[in-house]
C-alpha positions as CSV (number, residue, x, y, z in Angstrom):
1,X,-11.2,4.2,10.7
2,X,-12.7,1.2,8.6
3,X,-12.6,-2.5,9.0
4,X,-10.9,-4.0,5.3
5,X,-10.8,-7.4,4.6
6,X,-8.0,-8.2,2.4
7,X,-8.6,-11.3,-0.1
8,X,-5.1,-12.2,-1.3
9,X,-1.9,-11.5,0.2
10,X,0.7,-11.9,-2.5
11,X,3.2,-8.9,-2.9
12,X,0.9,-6.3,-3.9
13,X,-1.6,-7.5,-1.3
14,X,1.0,-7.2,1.2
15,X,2.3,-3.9,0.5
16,X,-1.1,-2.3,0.5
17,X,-1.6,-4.2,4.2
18,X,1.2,-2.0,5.4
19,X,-0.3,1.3,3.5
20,X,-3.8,0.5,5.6
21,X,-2.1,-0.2,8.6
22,X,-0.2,2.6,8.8
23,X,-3.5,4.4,8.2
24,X,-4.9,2.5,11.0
25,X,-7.5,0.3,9.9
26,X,-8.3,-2.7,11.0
27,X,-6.8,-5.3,8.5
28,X,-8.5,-8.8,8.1
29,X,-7.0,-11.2,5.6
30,X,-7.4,-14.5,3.8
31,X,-5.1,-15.8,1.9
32,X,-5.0,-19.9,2.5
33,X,-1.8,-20.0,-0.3
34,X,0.5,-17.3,1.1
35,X,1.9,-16.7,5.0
36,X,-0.2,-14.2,6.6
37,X,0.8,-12.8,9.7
38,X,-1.5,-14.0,13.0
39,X,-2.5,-10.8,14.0
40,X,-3.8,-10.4,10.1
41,X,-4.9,-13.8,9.7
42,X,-8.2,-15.1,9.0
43,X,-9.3,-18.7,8.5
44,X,-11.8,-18.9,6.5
45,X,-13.9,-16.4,4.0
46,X,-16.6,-15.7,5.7
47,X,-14.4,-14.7,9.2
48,X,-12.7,-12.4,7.0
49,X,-15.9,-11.0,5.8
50,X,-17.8,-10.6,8.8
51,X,-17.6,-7.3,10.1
52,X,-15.6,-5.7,7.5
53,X,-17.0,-2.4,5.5
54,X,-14.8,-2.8,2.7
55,X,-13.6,-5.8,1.3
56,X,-10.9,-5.6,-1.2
57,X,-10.6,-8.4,-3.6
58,X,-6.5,-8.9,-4.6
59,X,-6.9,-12.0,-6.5
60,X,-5.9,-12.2,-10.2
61,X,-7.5,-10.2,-13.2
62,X,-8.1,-13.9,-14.4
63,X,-10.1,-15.3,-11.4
64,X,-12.0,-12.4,-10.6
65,X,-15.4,-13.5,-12.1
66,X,-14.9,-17.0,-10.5
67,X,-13.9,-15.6,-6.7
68,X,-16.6,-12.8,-6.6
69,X,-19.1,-15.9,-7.1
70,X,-17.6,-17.6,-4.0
71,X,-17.9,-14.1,-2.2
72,X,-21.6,-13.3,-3.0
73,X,-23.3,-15.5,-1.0
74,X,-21.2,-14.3,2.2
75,X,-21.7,-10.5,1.2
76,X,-24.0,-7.9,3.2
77,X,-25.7,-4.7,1.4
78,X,-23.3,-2.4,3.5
79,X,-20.4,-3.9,2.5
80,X,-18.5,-2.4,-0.3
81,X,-16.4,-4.1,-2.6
82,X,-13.8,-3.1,-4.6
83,X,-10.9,-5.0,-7.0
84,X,-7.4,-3.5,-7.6
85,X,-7.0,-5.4,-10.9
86,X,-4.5,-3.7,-13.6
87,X,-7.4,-4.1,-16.6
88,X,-10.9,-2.5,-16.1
89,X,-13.1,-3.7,-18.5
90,X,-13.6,-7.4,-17.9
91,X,-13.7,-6.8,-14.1
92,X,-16.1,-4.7,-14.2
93,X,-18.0,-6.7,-16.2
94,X,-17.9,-9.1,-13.6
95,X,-18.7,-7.1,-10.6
96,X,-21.7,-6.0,-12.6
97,X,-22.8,-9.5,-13.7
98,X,-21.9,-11.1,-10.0
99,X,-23.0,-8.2,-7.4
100,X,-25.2,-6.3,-9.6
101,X,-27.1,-3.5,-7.8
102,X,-27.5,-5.4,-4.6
103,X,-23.7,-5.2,-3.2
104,X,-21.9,-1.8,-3.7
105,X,-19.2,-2.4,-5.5
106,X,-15.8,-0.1,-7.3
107,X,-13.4,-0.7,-9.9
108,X,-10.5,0.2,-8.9
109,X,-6.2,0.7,-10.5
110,X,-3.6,1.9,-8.2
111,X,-0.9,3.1,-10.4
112,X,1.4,1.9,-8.5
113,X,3.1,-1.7,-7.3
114,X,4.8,-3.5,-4.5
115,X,8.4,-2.2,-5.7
116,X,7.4,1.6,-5.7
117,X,5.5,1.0,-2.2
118,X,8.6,-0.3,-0.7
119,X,10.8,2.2,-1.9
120,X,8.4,4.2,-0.2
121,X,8.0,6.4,-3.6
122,X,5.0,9.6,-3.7
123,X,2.5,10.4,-4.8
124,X,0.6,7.6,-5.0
125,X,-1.6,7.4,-7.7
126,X,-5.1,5.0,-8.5
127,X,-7.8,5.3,-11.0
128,X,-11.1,4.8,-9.7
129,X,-14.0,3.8,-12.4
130,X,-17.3,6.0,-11.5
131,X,-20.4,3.7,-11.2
132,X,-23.7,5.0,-11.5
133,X,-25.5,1.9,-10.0
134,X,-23.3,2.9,-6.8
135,X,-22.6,6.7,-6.7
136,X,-21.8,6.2,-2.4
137,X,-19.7,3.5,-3.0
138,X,-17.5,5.8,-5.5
139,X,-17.4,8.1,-2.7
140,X,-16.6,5.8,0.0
141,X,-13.5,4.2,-2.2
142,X,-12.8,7.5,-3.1
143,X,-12.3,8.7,0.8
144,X,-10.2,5.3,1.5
145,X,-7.5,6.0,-1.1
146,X,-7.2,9.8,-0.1
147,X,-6.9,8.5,3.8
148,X,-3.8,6.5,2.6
149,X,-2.3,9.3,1.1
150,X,-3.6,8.4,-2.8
151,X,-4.5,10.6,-5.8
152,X,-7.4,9.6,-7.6
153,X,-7.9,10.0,-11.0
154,X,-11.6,9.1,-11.6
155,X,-11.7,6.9,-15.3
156,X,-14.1,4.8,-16.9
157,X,-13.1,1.8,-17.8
158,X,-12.7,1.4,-21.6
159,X,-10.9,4.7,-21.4
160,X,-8.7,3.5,-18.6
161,X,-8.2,0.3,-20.8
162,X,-7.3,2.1,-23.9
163,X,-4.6,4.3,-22.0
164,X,-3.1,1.2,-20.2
165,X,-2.7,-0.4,-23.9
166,X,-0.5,2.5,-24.9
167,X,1.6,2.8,-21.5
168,X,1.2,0.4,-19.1
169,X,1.0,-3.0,-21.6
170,X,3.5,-1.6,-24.4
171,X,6.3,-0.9,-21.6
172,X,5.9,-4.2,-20.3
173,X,5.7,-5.6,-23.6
174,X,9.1,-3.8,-24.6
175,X,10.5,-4.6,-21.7
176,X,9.6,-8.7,-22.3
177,X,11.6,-8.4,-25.5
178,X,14.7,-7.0,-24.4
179,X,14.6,-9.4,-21.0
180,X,14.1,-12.0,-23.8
181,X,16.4,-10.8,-26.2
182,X,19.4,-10.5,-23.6
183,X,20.1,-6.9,-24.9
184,X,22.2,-5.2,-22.7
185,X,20.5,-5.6,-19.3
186,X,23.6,-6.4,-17.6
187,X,26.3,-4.6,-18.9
188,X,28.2,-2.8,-16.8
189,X,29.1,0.2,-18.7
190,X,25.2,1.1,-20.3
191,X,25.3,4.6,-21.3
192,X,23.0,7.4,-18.9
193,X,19.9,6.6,-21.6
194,X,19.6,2.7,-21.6
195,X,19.0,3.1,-17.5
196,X,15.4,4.6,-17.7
197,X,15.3,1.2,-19.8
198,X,16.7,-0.6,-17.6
199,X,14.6,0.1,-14.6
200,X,12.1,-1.0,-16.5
201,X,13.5,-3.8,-17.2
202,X,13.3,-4.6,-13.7
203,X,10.2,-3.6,-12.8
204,X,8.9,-6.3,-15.2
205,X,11.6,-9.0,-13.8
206,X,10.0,-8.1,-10.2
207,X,7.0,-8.4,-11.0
208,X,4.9,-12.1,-10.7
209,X,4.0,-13.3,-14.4
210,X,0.5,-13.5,-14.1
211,X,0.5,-9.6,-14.1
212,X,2.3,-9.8,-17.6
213,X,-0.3,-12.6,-19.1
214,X,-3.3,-9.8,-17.5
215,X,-2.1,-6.5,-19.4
216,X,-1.8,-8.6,-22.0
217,X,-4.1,-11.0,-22.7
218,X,-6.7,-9.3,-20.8
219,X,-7.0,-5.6,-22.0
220,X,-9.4,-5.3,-24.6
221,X,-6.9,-3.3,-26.7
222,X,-3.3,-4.1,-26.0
223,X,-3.3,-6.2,-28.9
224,X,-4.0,-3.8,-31.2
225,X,-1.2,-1.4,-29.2
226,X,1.0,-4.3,-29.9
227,X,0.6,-4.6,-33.5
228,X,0.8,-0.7,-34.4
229,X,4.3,-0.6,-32.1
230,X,5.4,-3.6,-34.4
231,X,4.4,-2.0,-37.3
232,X,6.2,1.3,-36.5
233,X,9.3,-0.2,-35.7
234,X,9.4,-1.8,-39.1
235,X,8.7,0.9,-40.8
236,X,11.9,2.8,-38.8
237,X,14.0,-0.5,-39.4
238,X,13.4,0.1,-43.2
239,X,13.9,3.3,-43.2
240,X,17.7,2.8,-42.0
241,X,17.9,0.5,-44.8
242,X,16.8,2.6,-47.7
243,X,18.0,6.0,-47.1
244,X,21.7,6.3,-47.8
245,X,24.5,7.3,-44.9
246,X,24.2,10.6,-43.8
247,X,20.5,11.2,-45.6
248,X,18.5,12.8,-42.7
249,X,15.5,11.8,-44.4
């Protein structure tokens, strides 16, 4: 078993404590905003660091570049670093600018969040970005997920990025419009198809809003997802206008 320091202990950080745990690593974490449990809990950086072969950095999509500076003078060539960050492109751009060739480091998604690891749902699922400045780290990764029960999907990152523009940040997106709309969310009585919609709905309500702002604003290409889905649902909203009653076309 491996030695993971854990840098950030919000709700997904927390959750994915549990998953190594129960995988029996040894957990290290630092986290000087949140509660960490003692037996977890590390004062400072580099007493998190020291020791640790992995070290997972849980911070936000939006602080990445600026954290993996703080780390890289405490980092060791046999460490391997990896993010968990819901975007790909700009993180790795980061880890590539920041650690370079020197410390091996993986992009990493796990398609999945702290609601589906408490309810305990299967398989797990995580996209892994292939790096050919570190091939063994890939590998290494790799091996951690499938110890804690993961499927890996190995994605680069633009592509990754392109497919979470039309699925992950669209939903989300939807979702945000019908929370802010008010439509329908809590009436008793929604018919069988508005509850697929409505678990979504809650997914987004559950999750912290920084997560929203990073599909968002950080994804290369959920922008442009946005603006086709807004374009298409005009086009349909005409439609009903100009076609008479009962004109299937």
């Amino acid at each position: 078993m491996s030695t993971v320091a854990v840098l950030g202990y919000g709700r997904f950080g927390t959750e994915f404590c549990r998953l190594l745990l129960a995988a029996g690593h040894d957990v290290r974490v630092f986290d000087p905003k949140a509660d960490v449990p003692p037996g977890l809990f590390r004062p400072t950086l580099a007493s998190a660091l020291e020791g640790s072969a992995f070290v997972l950095a849980g911070m936000p999509v939006t602080s990445i570049r600026e954290a993996l500076r703080e780390l890289r003078p405490l980092l060791f060539k046999d460490q391997t670093v990896f993010d968990v960050g819901s975007v790909k492109v700009k993180p790795v751009e980061a880890l590539r600018d920041v650690l370079g060739k020197e410390i091996p480091w993986v992009a990493t998604h796990p398609l999945f969040g702290p609601v589906s690891l408490s309810r305990g749902e299967r398989p797990l699922r995580v996209v892994v970005c292939p790096n050919p400045d570190h091939p063994d780290a890939v590998l290494r990764v790799r091996e951690l997920y499938e110890m804690l029960g993961c499927e890996v999907i190995l994605q680069d990152a633009e592509t990754h990025d392109r497919v979470m523009a039309e699925t992950h940040a669209l939903a989300f997106f939807i979702a945000r419009g019908i929370l802010s709309a008010g439509t329908g969310v809590e009436v008793p009585f929604a018919p069988p198809s508005f509850q697929a919609i409505r678990r979504l709905v809650d997914a987004v309500q559950s999750d912290a809003g920084h997560l929203f702002d990073a599909i968002e604003r950080e994804n290369p290409f959920a922008k442009e997802a946005r603006r086709r889905f807004l374009e298409a649902l005009e086009k349909v909203d005409r439609s009903l206008d100009s076609h008479p009653k009962g004109d299937p076309k």
